[in-house]
C-alpha positions as CSV (number, residue, x, y, z in Angstrom):
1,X,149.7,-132.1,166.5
2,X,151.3,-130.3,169.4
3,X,150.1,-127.1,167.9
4,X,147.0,-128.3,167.5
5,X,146.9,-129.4,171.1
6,X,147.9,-126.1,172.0
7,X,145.1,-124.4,169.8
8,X,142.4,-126.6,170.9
9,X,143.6,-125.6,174.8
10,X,143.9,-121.6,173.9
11,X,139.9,-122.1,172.5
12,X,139.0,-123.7,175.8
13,X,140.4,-121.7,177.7
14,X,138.5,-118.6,175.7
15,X,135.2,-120.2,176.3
16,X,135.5,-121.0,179.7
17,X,136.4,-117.1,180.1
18,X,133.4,-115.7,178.0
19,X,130.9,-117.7,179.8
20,X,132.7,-116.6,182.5
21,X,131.9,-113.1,182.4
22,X,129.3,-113.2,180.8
23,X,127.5,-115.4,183.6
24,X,128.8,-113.3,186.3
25,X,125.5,-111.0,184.9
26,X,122.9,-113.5,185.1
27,X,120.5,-115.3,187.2
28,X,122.2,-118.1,188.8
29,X,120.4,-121.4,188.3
30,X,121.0,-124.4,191.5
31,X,122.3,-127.6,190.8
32,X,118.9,-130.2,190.8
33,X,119.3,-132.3,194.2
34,X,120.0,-135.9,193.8
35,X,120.4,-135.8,190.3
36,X,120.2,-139.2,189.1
37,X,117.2,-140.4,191.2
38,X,115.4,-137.8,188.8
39,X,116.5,-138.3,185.7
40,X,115.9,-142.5,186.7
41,X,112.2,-141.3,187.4
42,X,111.9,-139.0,184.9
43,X,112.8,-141.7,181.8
44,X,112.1,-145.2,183.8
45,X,107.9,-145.1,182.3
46,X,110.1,-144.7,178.3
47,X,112.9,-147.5,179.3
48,X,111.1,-149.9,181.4
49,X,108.3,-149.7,178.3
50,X,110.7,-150.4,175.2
51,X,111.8,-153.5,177.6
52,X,108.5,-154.6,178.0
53,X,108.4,-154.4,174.0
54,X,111.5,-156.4,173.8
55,X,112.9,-153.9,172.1
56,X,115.9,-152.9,175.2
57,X,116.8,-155.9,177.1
58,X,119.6,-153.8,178.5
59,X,117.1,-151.4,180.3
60,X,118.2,-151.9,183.9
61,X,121.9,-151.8,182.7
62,X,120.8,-148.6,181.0
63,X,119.7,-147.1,183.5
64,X,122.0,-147.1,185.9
65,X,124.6,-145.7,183.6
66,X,122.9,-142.4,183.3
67,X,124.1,-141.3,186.4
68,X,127.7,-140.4,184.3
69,X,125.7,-140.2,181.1
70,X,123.4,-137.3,182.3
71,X,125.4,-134.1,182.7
72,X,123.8,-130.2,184.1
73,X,125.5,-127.2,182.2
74,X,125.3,-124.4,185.1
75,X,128.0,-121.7,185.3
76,X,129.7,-123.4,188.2
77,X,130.3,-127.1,186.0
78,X,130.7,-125.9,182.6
79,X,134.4,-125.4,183.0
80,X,134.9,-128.9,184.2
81,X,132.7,-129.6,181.5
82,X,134.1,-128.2,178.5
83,X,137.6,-130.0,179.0
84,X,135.7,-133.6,178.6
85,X,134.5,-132.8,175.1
86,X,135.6,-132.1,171.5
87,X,135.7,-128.4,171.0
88,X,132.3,-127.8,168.8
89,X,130.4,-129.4,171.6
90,X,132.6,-127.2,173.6
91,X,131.1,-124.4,171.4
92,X,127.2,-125.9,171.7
93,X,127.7,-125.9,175.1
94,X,128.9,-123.2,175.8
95,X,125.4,-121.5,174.0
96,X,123.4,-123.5,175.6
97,X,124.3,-121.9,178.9
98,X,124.7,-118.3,177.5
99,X,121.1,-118.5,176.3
100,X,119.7,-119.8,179.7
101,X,121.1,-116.9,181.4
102,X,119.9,-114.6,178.6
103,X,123.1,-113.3,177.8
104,X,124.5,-112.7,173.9
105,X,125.9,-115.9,171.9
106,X,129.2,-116.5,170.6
107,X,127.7,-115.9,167.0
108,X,124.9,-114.8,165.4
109,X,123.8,-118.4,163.8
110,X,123.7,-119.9,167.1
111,X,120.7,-122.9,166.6
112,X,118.5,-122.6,169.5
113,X,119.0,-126.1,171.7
114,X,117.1,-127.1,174.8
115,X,119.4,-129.9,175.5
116,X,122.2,-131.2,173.3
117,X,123.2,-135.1,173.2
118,X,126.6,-136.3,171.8
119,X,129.2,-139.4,171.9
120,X,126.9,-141.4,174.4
121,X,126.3,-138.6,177.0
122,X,123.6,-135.5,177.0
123,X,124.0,-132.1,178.6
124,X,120.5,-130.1,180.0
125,X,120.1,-127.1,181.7
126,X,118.3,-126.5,185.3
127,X,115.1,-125.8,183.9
128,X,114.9,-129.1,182.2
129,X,114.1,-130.8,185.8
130,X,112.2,-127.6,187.0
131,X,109.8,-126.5,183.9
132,X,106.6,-127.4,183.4
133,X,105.1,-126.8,180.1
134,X,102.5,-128.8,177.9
135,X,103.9,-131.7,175.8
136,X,108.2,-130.9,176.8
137,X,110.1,-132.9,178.4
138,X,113.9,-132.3,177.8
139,X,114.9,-135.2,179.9
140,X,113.4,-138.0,177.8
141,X,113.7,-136.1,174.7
142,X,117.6,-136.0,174.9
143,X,118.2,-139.8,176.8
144,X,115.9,-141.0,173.9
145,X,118.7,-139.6,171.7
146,X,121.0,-141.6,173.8
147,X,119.3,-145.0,173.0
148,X,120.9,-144.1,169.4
149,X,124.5,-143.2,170.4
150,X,125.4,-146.0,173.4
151,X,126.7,-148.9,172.0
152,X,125.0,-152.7,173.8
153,X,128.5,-153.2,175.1
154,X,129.0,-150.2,177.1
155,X,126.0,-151.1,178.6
156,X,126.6,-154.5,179.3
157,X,130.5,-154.8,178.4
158,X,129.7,-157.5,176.1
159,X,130.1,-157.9,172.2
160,X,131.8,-154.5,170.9
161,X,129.8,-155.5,167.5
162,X,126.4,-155.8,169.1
163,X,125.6,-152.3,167.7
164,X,124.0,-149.3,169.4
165,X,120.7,-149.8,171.9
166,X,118.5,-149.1,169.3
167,X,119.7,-148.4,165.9
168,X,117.2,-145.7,164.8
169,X,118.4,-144.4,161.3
170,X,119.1,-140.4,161.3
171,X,116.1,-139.2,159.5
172,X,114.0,-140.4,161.7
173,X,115.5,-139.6,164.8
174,X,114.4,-136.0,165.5
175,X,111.0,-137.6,165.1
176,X,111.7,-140.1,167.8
177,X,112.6,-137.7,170.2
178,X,109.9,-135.8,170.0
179,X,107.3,-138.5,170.2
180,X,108.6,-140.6,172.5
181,X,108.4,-136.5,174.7
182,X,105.3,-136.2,174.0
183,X,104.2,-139.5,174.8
184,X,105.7,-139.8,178.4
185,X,103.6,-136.3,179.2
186,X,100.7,-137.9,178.0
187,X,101.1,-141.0,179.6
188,X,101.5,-139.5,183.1
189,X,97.8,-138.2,182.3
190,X,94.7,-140.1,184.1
191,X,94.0,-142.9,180.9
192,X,90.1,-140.7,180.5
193,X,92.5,-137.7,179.6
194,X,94.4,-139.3,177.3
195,X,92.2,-138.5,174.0
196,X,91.5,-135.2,174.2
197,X,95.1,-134.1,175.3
198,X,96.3,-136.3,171.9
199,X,93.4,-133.7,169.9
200,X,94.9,-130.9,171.3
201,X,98.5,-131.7,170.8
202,X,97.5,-132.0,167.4
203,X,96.2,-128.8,166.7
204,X,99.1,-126.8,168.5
205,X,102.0,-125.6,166.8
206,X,104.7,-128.1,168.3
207,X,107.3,-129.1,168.1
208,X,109.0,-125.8,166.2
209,X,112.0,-128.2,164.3
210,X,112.1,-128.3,161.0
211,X,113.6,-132.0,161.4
212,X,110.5,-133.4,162.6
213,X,108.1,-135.3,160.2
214,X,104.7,-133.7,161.9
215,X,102.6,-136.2,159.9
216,X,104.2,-139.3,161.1
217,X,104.6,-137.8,164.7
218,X,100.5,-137.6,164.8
219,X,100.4,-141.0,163.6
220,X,103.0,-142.4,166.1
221,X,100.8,-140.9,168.9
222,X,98.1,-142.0,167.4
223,X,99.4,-145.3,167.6
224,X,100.2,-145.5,171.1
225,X,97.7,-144.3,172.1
226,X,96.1,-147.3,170.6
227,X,98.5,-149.8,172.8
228,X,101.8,-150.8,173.0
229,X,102.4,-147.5,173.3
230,X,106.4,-147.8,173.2
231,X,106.8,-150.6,171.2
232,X,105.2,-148.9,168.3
233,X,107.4,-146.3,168.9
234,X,110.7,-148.2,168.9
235,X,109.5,-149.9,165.7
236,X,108.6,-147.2,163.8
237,X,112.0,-145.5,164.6
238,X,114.1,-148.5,163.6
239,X,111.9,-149.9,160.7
240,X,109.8,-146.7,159.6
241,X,106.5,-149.0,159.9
């Protein structure tokens, strides 16, 4: 165990060195001001919906524990970072950031990642808050993936066997993500724009993960779009109907 301890330390330690030096070559990206208020705004529309659902009676609760749930990977935090974690998040992390700053990965088999969500907490990059393409959203995508991984009583600090926020099996939660993304950009659209911005999301290419189950993603949007937007959503996710 000690020299385990001592190994796990000595790995740190490397990463935290690579990224390092290897940052010291990139663009610097600036920490998004008053973090929390935006990543409240950003995900309230998807939390305060599944409430309305029924689906998260926890949702204010929720909420307000994002602020140390929600965590930016720039050069200047990711050695503060990096000790909180086990060592392949460590690793994910650590990629993450290279890629953002356009430097070489630690490997060649690096998986591309956005954002990256583990053990109750998620870690995005600058751009998440600042980028402003069709159809992403890296914010909700990756505290949708939260609803999965934060257990009721953390929330609420009541029965330890309550289970997890929403219990969404692992097949289907890739799928999730995405929708529940792609929903929240579509429902900040004016209501007469809502149609054809579904008919075009439909024939792009997106989203480019092999995890997601396109066919059932155009019928969850679908779906919503018909009403009860996130309530079909959560349903679908935890029942598959």
């Amino acid at each position: 165990m000690e020299r385990r301890e001592r190994g796990t330390a000595a790995c740190r330690d490397v990463l935290k060195r690579i990224v390092g030096y290897r940052s010291a070559r990139g663009p610097g990206r600036r920490m998004p001001e008053d973090l929390g208020g935006r990543v409240r705004e950003r995900v309230r529309p998807m939390v305060e919906g599944l409430h309305a659902a029924g689906v998260l009676p926890e949702a204010a609760a929720f909420l307000h524990t994002l602020d140390r749930r929600v965590h930016v990977v720039t050069p200047n935090t990711f050695g503060a970072l990096v000790d909180t974690v086990p060592l392949d998040v460590g690793w994910d992390l650590a990629n993450l950031l290279l890629d953002d700053l356009g430097a070489p990965p630690l490997s060649d088999d690096t998986p591309e990642l956005d954002g990256l969500c583990n053990g109750g907490h998620a870690w995005l990059l600058p751009r998440a808050f600042a980028e402003a393409r069709p159809w992403s959203d890296v914010v909700v995508h990756e505290v949708a993936h939260l609803l999965h991984t934060v257990r009721r009583s953390e929330v609420t600090g009541g029965d330890e066997s309550a289970g997890v926020l929403l219990p969404v099996p692992p097949r289907r939660r890739e799928t999730f993500a995405y929708a529940c993304e792609v929903w929240a950009c579509i429902d900040r659209m004016a209501p007469e724009s809502r149609s054809a911005a579904l008919v075009d999301y439909r024939d792009s290419a997106t989203p480019p993960d092999a995890r997601v189950d396109r066919q059932a993603l155009d019928r969850l949007l679908a779906a919503a779009a018909g009403g009860g937007a996130w309530g079909s959503l959560a349903s679908w996710a935890v029942t598959g109907r």
